[in-house]
C-alpha positions as CSV (number, residue, x, y, z in Angstrom):
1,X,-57.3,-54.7,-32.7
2,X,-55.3,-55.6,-30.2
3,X,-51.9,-53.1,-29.5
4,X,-48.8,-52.8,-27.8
5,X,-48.7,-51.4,-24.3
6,X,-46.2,-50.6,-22.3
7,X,-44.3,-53.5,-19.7
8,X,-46.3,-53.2,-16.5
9,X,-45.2,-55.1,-13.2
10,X,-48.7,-55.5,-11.6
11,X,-47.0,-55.9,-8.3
12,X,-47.0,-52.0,-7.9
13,X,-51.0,-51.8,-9.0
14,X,-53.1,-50.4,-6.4
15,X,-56.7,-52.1,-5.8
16,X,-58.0,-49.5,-7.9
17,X,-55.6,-49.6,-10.9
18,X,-56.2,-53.4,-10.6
19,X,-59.5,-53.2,-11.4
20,X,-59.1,-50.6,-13.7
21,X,-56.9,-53.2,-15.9
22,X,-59.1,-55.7,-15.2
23,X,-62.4,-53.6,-16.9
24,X,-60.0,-53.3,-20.0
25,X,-57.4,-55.6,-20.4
26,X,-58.9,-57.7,-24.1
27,X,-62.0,-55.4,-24.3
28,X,-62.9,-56.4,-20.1
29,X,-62.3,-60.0,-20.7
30,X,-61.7,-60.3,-17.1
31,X,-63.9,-58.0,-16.2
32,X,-66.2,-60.5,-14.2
33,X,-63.3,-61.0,-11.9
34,X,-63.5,-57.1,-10.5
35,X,-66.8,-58.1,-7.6
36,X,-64.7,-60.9,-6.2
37,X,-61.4,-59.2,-6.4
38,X,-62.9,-55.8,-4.3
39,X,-60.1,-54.2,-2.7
40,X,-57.1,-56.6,-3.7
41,X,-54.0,-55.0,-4.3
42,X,-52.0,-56.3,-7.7
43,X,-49.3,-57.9,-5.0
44,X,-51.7,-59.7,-3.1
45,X,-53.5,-61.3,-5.9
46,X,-49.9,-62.6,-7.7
47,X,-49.3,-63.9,-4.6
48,X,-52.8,-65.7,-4.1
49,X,-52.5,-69.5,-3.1
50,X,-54.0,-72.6,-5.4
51,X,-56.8,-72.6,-3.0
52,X,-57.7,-69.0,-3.4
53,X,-57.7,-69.1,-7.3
54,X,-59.8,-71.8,-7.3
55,X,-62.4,-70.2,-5.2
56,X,-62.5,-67.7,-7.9
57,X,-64.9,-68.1,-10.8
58,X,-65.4,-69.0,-13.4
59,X,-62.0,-71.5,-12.6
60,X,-60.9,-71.9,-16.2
61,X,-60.8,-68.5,-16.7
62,X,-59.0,-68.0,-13.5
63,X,-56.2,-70.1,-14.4
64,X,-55.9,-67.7,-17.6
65,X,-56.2,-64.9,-15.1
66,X,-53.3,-65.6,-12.8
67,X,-50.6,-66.7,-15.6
68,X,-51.3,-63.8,-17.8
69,X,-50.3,-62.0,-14.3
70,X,-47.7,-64.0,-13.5
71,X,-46.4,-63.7,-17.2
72,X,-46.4,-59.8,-17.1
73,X,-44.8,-59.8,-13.4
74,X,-41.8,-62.2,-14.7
75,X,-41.6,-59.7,-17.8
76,X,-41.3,-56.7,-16.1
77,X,-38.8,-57.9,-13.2
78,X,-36.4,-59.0,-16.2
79,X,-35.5,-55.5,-16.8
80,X,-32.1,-55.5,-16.5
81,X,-32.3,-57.6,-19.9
82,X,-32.2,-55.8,-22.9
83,X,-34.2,-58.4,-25.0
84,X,-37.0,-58.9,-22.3
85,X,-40.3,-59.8,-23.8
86,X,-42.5,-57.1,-24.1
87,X,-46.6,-58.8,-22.9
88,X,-49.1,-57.1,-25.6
89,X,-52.4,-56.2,-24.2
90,X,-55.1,-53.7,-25.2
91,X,-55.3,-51.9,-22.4
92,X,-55.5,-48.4,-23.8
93,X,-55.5,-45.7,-20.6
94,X,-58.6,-43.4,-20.6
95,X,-59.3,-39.8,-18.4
96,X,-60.2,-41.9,-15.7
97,X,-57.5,-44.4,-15.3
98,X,-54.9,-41.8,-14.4
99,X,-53.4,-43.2,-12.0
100,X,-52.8,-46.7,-13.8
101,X,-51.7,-44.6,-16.7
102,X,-49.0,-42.9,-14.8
103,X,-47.8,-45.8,-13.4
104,X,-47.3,-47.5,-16.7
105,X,-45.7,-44.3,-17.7
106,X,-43.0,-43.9,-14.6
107,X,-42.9,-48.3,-14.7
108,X,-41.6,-47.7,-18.5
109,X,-39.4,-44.8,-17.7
110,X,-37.6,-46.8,-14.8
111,X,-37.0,-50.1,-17.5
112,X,-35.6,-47.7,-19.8
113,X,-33.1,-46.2,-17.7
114,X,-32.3,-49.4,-15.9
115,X,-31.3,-50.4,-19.6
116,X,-29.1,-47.5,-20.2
117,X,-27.8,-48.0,-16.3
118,X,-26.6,-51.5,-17.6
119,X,-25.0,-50.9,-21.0
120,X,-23.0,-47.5,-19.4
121,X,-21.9,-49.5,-16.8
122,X,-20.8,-52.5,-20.1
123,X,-18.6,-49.5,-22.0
124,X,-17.2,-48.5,-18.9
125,X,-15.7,-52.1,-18.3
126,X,-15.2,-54.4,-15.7
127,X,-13.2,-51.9,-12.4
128,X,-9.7,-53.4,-11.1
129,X,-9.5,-54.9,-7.8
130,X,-7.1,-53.8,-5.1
131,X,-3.7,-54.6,-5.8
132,X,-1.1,-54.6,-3.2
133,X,0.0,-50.9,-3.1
134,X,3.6,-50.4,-2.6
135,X,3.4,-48.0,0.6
136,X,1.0,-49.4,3.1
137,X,0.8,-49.0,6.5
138,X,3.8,-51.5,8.2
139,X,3.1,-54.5,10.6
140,X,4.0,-54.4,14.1
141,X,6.9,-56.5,13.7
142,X,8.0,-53.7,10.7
143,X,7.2,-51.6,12.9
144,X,9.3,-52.4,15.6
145,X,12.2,-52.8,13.9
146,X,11.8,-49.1,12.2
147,X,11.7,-47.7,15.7
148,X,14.9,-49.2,16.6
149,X,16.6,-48.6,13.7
150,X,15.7,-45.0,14.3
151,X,16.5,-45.3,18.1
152,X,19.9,-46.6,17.4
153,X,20.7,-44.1,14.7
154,X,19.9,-41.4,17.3
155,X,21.9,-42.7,19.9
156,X,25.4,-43.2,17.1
157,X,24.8,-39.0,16.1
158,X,24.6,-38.4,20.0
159,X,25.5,-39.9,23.1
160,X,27.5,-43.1,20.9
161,X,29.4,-40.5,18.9
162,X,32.4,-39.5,20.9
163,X,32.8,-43.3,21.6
164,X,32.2,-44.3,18.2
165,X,35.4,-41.3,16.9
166,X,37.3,-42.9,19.5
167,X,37.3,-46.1,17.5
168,X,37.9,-44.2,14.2
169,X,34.3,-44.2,13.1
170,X,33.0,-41.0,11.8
171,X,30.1,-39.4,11.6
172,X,30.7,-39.5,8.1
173,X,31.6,-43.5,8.1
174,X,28.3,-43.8,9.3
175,X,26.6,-42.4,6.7
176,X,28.6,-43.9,4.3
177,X,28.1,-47.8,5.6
178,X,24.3,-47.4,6.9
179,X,23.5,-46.3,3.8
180,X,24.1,-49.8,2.1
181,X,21.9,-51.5,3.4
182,X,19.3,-48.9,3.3
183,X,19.0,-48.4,-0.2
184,X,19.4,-52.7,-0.5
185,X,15.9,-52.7,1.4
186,X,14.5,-49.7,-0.6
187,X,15.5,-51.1,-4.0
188,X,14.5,-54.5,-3.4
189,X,11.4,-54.0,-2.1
190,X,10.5,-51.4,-4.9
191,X,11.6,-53.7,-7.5
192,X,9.7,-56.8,-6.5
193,X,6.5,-54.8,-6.3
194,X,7.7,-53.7,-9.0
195,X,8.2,-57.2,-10.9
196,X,4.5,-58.1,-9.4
197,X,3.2,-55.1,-10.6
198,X,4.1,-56.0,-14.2
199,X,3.1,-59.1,-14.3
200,X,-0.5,-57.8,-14.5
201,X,0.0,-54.9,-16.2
202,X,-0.5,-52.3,-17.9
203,X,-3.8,-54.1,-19.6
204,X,-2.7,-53.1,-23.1
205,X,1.5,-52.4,-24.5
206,X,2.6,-49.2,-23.3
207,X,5.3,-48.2,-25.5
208,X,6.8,-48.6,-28.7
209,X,8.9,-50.8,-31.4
210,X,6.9,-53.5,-30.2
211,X,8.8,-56.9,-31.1
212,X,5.5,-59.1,-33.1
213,X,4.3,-61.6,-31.2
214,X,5.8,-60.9,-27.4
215,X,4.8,-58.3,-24.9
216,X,8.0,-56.3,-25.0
217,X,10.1,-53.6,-27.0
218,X,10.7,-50.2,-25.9
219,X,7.5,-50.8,-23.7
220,X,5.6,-53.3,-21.5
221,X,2.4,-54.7,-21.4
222,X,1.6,-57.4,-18.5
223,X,2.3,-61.4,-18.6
224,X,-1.4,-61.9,-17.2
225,X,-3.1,-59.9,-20.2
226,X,-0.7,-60.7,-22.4
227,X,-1.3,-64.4,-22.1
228,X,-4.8,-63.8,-21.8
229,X,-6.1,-66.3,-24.5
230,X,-4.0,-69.1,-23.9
231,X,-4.9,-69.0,-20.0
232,X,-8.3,-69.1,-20.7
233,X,-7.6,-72.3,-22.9
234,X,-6.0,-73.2,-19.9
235,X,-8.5,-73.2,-17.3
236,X,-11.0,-74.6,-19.7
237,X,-8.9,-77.6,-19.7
238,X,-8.6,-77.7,-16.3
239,X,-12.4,-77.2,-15.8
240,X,-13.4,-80.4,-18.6
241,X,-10.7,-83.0,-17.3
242,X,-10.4,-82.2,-13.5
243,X,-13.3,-80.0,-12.3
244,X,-16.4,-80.9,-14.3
245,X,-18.0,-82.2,-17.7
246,X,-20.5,-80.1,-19.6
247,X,-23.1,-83.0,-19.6
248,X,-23.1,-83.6,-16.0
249,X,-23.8,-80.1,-15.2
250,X,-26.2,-79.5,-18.0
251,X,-28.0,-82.4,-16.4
252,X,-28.8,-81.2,-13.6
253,X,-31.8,-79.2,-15.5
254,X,-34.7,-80.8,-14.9
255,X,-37.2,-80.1,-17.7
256,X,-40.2,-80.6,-15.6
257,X,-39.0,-77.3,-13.6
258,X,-37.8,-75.3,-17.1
259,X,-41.8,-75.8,-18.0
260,X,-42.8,-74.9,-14.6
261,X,-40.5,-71.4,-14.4
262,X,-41.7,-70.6,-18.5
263,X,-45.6,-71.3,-17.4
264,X,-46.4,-68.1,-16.2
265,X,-44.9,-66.5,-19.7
266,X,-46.2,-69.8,-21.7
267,X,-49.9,-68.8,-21.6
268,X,-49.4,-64.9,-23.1
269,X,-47.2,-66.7,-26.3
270,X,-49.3,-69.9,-26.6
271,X,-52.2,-67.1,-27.0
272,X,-50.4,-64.5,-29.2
273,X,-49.2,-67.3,-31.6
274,X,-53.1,-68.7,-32.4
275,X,-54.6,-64.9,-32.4
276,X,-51.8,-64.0,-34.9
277,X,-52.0,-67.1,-37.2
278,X,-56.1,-66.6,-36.7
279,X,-56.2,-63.3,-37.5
280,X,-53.8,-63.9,-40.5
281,X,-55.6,-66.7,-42.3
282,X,-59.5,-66.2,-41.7
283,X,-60.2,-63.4,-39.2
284,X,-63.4,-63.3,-39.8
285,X,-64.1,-67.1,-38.5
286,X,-61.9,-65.9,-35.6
287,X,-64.1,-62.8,-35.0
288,X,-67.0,-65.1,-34.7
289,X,-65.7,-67.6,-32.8
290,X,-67.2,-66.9,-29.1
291,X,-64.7,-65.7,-26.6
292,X,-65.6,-69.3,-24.4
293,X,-64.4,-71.6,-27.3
294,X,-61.7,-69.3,-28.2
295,X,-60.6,-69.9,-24.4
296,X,-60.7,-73.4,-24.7
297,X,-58.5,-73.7,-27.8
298,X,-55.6,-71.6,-26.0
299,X,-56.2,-73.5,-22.8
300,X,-56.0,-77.3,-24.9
301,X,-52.5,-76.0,-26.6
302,X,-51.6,-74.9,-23.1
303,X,-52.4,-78.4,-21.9
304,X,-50.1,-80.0,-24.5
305,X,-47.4,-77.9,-25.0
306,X,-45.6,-79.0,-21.2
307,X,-45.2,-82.3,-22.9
308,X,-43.3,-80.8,-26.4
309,X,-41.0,-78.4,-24.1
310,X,-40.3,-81.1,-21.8
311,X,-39.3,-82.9,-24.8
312,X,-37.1,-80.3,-26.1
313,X,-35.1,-79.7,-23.1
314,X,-34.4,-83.2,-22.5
315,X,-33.0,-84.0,-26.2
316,X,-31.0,-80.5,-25.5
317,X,-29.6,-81.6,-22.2
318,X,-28.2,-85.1,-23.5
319,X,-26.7,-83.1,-27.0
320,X,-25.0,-80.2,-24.8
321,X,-22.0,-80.9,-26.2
322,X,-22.8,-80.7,-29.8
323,X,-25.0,-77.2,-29.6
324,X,-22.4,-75.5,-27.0
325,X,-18.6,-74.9,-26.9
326,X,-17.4,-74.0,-23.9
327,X,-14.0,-73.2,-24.8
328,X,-14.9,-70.4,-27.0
329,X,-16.8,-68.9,-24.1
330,X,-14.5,-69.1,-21.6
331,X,-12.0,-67.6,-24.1
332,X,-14.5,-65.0,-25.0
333,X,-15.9,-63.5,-21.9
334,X,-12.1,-63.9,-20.7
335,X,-10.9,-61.8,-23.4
336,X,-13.6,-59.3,-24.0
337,X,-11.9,-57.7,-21.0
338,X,-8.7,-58.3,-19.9
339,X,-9.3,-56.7,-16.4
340,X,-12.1,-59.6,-15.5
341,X,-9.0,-62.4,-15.8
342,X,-6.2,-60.0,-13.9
343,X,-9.0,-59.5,-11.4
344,X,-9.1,-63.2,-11.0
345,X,-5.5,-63.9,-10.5
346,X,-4.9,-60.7,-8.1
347,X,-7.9,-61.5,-5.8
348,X,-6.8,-65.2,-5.4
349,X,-4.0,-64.1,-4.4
350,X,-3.9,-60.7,-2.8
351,X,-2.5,-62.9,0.6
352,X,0.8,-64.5,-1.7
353,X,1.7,-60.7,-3.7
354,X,1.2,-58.7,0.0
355,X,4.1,-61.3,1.8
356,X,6.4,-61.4,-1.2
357,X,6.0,-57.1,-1.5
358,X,7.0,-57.6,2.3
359,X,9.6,-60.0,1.8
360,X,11.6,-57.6,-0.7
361,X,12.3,-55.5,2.1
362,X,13.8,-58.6,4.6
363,X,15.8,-59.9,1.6
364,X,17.2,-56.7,0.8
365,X,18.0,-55.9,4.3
366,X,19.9,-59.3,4.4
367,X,21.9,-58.9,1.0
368,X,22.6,-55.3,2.0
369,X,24.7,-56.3,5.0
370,X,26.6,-58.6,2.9
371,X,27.0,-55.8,0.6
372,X,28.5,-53.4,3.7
373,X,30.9,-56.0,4.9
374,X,32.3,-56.8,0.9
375,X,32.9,-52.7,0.9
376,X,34.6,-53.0,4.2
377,X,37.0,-55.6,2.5
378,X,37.2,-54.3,-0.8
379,X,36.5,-50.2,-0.5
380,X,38.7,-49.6,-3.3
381,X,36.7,-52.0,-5.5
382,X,34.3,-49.8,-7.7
383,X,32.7,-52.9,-9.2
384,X,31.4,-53.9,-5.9
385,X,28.0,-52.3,-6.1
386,X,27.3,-52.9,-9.7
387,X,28.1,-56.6,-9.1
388,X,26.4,-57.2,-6.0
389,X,23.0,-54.6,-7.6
390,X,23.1,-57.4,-10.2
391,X,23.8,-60.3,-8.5
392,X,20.9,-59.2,-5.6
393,X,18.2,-57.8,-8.5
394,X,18.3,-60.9,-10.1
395,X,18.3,-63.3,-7.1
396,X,15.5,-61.5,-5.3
397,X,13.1,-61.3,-7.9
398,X,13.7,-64.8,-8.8
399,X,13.4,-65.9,-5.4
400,X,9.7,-63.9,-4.9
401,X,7.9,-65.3,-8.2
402,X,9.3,-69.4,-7.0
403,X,7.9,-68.6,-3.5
404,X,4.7,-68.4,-5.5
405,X,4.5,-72.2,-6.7
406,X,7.6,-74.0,-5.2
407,X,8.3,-76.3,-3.7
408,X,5.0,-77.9,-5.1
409,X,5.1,-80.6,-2.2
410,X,5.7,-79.5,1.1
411,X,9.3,-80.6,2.1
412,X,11.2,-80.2,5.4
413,X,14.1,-78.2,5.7
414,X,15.2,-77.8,9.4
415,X,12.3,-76.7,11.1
416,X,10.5,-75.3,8.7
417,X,8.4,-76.8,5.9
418,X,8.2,-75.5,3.1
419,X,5.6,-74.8,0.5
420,X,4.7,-72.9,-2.4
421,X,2.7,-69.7,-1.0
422,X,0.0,-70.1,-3.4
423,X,-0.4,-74.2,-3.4
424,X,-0.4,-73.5,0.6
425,X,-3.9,-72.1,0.6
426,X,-5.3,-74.6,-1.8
427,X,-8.7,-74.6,0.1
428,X,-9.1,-71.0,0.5
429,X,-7.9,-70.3,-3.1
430,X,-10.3,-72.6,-4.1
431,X,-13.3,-70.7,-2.8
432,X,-12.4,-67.4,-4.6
433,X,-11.4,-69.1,-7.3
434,X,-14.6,-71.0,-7.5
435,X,-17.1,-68.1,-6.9
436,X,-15.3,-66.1,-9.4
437,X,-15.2,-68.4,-12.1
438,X,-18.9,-69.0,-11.6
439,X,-19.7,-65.3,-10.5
440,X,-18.3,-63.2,-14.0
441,X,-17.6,-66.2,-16.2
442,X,-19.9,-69.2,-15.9
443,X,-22.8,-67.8,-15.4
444,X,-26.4,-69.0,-16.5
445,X,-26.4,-65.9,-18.5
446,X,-23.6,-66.2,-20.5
447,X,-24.0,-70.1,-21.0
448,X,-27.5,-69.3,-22.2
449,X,-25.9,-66.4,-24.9
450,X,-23.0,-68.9,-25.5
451,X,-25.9,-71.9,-26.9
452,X,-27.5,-69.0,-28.8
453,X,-25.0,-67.2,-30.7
454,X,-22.0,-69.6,-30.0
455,X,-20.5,-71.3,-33.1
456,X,-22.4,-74.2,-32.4
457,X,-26.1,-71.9,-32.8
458,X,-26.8,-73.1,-36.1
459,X,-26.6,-77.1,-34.5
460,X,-28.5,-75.6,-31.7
461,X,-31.7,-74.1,-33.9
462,X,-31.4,-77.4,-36.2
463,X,-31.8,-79.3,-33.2
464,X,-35.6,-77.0,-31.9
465,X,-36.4,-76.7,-35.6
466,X,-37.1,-80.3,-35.8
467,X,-38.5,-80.7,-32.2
468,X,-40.9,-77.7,-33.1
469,X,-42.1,-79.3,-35.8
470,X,-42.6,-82.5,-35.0
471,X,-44.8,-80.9,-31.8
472,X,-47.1,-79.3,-34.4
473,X,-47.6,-82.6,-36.9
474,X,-48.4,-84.1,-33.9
475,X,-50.8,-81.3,-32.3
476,X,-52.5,-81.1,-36.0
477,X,-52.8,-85.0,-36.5
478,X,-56.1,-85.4,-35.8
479,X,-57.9,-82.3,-37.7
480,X,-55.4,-82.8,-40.9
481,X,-57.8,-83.8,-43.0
482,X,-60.8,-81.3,-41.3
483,X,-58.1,-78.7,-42.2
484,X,-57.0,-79.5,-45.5
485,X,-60.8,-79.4,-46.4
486,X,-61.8,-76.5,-45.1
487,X,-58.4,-74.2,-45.5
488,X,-56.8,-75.8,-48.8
489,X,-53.3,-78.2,-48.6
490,X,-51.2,-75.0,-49.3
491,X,-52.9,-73.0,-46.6
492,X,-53.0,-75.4,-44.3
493,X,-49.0,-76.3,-44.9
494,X,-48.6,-72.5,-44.5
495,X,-50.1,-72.3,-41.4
496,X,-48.5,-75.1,-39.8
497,X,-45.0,-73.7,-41.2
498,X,-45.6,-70.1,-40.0
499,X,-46.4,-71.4,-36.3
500,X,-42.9,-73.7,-36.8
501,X,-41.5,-70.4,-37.4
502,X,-43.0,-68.2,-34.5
503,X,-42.0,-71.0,-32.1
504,X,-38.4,-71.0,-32.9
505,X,-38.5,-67.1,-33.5
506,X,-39.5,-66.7,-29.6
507,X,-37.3,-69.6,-28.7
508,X,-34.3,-67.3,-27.4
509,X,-36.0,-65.3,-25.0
510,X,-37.7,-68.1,-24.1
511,X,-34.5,-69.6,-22.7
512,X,-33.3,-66.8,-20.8
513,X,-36.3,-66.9,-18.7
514,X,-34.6,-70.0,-17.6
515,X,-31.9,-67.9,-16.2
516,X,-32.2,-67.5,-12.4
517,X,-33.6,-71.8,-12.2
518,X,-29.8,-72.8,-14.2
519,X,-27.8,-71.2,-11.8
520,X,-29.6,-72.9,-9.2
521,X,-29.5,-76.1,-10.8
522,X,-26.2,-76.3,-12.7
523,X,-24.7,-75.2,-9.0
524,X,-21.5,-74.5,-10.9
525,X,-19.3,-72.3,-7.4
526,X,-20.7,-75.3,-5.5
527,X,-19.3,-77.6,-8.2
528,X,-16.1,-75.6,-8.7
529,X,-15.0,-75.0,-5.3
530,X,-15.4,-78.8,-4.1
531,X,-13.0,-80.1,-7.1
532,X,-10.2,-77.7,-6.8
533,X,-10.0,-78.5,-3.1
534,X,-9.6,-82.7,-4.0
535,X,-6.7,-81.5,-6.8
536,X,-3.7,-82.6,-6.0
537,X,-0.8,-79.9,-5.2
538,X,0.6,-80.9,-8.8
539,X,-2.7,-80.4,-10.1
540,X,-3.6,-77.0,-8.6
541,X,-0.2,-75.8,-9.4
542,X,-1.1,-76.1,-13.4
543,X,-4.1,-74.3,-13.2
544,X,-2.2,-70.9,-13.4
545,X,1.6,-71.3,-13.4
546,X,2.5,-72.7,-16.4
547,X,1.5,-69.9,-18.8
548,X,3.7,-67.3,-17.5
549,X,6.2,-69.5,-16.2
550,X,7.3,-68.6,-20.3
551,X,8.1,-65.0,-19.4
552,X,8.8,-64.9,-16.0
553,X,12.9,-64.7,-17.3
554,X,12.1,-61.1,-18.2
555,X,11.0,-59.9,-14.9
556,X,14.0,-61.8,-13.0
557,X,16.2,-59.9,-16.1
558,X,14.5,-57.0,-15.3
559,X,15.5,-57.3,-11.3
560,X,19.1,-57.4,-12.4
561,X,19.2,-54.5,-15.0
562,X,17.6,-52.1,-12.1
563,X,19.8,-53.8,-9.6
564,X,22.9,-53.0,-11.8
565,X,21.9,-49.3,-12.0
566,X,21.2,-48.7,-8.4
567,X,24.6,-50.3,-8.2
568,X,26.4,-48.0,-10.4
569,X,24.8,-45.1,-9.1
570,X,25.9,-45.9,-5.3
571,X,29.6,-46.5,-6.3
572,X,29.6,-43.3,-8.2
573,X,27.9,-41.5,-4.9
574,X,29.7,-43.3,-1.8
575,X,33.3,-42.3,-3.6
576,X,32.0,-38.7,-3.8
């Protein structure tokens, strides 16, 4: 009988635990294999050339040798999938075998917690990138115009100050005026950060009396996240009509190679699937049956099932489209967390927030003069700060989220030309954006769990039902009638049914062996990267502006409500 044992990666045996498996494995099926294999290590042998198997004999049984190997390796290094097959043997470890036992044992041990490694590391979510903080350490132009800012207010408190009295400018005065513009490049700069900050978050509403349907009440929560869904309906449209089609990419997938990377684990299915149906319908014909003939049976299957896989993946290739929606998931992996798509947008543009953050202070600095020389005119007006707060709140945080995307077009003024921040760095945008995309949201793995449980999954099973069993009327054909005799119509029909049924059963972990040869082949950053950068600047500018264009009113309104504050509370100070 055989029984389960547990995953083994016989790259880690020893020569000795090697031959150990090799006296047991199937009651010693390999066993004449332990003279000519004499002091080679597990790694070596998986990694024996064509010309070295062949030299080993008996061949044939060789060839069942090295992919039952190859099988259990592939197996064992998918451990950071939860659903990895598990290879069934009947190795059973005895007293003297302790050493192969143990390393089954820690092998196991280290799966497991690789496992629990990866679904901790799912609940805890997907961690935030660096935003822009709002203190960092100043540039050297900053810098240099702190130090003499500092120098000169030094020299108008000492040596300037009897000169400065002569003239009828206090101490005092001083404090009063250079204050303006102080708190102008303090309050603008915190406020644009501000307005950046809050487009991306908080992740969820923070708050309450939220108004149904929008992102505000008595709280917040950010554009980005907010807008999650229909951003990620975005970009799929974008991805379809400008930056790839499904079928291209899908055929890319050559099935020649998707048989060649499922061989190794081919040969231990091909030979579970006849033991089990043998063993369920007469096992004592199969008991009798020598192990040589039994070889051959698995082997002839083997043979022939290349043809019926090659088969399959072609028909799935050129019906992509009908057995996978990529739309639902984009929106879906977007969604799932809302920190994967934030991270997408701050990490494109890290470059763009960082000089607008910076350009708060110079536009403050600029409006606060203004503001000094209106109090100079009008110091008896109170409504001069709470006007100009509004008026400079509002204008600066307009004026930092259209740097972002406009002008679209370059366009000469003076000489300078001008450009949206964003659409400036097309090409290096489009790198990020492209290895991102294919890095956390395209990926082989998720494309291959998007066929399988996908809306479309019921189209997709349809579609390897009726391959399946078509391969096994045809692999039947010729012994029908043989069968029918000897087993019965019924049996016979059951048989062929309940192999129908183990195929398609096995089919999903089948395909996500596939996983590491469809990112290579599908090439989707590649693919990505190289079609953003031919977009035109009107293109590229739709792939992320549009959706929070919407609600980019209540930031700017948000600008002017602070800047009307600060206002009020500098009038009520200064004439104090």
């Amino acid at each position: 009988m055989r029984k389960e044992g547990p995953l083994v990666n016989p790259e880690v045996w020893t020569p000795k635990q090697l031959q150990a498996w090799l006296k047991r494995f199937e009651n010693g099926r390999f066993g004449c294999f332990m003279p000519q294999l004499k002091g080679v290590s597990g790694q070596e042998l998986v990694h024996y050339t064509a010309a070295q198997w062949v030299a080993l004999r008996p061949p044939e049984l060789a060839t069942s040798l090295r992919f039952t190997l190859l099988g259990m390796m592939q197996v064992a290094n998918a451990s950071d999938r939860s659903e990895a097959l598990t290879i069934v043997t009947d190795f059973i470890p005895m007293a003297d075998d302790s050493d192969l036992a143990s390393e089954m044992s820690s092998s196991s041990l280290a799966l497991r917690r690789s496992r629990r490694s990866a679904r901790a590391n799912e609940q805890r979510g997907i961690p935030p990138v660096k935003f822009p903080p709002m203190i960092e350490i100043p540039s050297i132009p900053v810098t240099i115009v702190l130090v003499l800012f500092i120098v000169a207010t030094v020299l108008c408190f000492t040596v300037l100050k009897e000169h400065l009295e002569d003239i009828g400018i206090t101490s005092h005065d001083l404090i009063k005026y250079g204050s303006i513009p102080l708190v102008s490049v303090a309050f603008t700069y915190v406020h644009i950060w501000l307005a950046l900050y809050m487009t991306f978050y908080p992740l969820e509403y923070v708050g309450c009396l939220r108004i149904p349907g929008t992102n505000t009440g008595l709280g917040w929560q950010g554009i980005v996240p907010f807008k999650g869904e229909k951003m990620a309906r975005q970009a799929v449209r974008l991805m379809t009509t400008q930056l790839m089609r499904v079928k291209e990419v899908f055929a890319r997938i050559e099935p020649a190679r998707v048989v060649e990377e499922l061989e190794p684990v081919l040969f231990n299915i091909i030979h579970d699937i006849i033991e089990d149906m043998a063993l369920k319908y007469n096992p004592d014909l199969w008991a009798a049956i020598p192990l040589k003939i039994k070889q051959e049976i698995v082997e002839k299957v083997k043979e022939e099932a290349p043809v019926h896989i090659e088969a399959l993946m072609d028909e799935l290739r050129n019906n992509i489209e009908d057995v996978f929606d990529l739309e639902h998931m984009v929106v879906t992996n977007m969604c799932r967390d809302k920190q994967l798509l934030v991270n997408m947008f701050v990490t494109c543009g890290y470059q763009e927030l960082a000089f607008i953050r910076d350009s708060g202070a110079w536009m403050g600095f600029i409006f606060g003069l203004c503001q000094m020389g209106l109090w100079f005119v009008y110091s008896d007006r109170i409504v001069v700060f709470p006007v100009v707060g509004l008026l400079v709140g509002t204008v600066t945080n307009w004026l930092a989220l259209k740097m972002i995307f406009e002008p679209v077009n370059p366009r000469k003024f003076l000489c300078f030309t001008l450009h949206g921040l964003f659409l400036r760095r097309q090409k290096e945008v489009a790198e990020v954006y492209g290895r991102l995309v294919a890095s956390e949201v395209l990926t082989s793995r998720n494309i291959i769990e998007a066929i399988l449980k996908g809306p479309y999954s019921d189209r997709l099973f349809e579609l390897v039902y009726d391959n399946v069993q078509n391969a096994v009327n045809e692999g039947t054909a010729l012994t029908e009638k043989i069968m029918k005799v000897s087993l019965g119509e019924e049996t016979f029909t059951n048989i062929k049914q309940d192999v129908t049924d183990h195929i398609v059963g096995i089919f999903p972990n089948s395909l996500r062996q596939i996983e590491n040869y469809a990112t290579e082949a599908m090439d989707l950053e590649v693919t990505l990267r190289e079609k953003m950068k031919e977009l035109s600047s009107e293109q590229f500018e739709q792939l992320l502006h549009p959706i929070f264009e919407e609600d980019e009113w209540k930031l700017v309104l948000m600008g002017g409500g602070l800047g009307l504050a600060i206002g009020v509370l500098q009038a009520f100070f200064i004439n104090h």
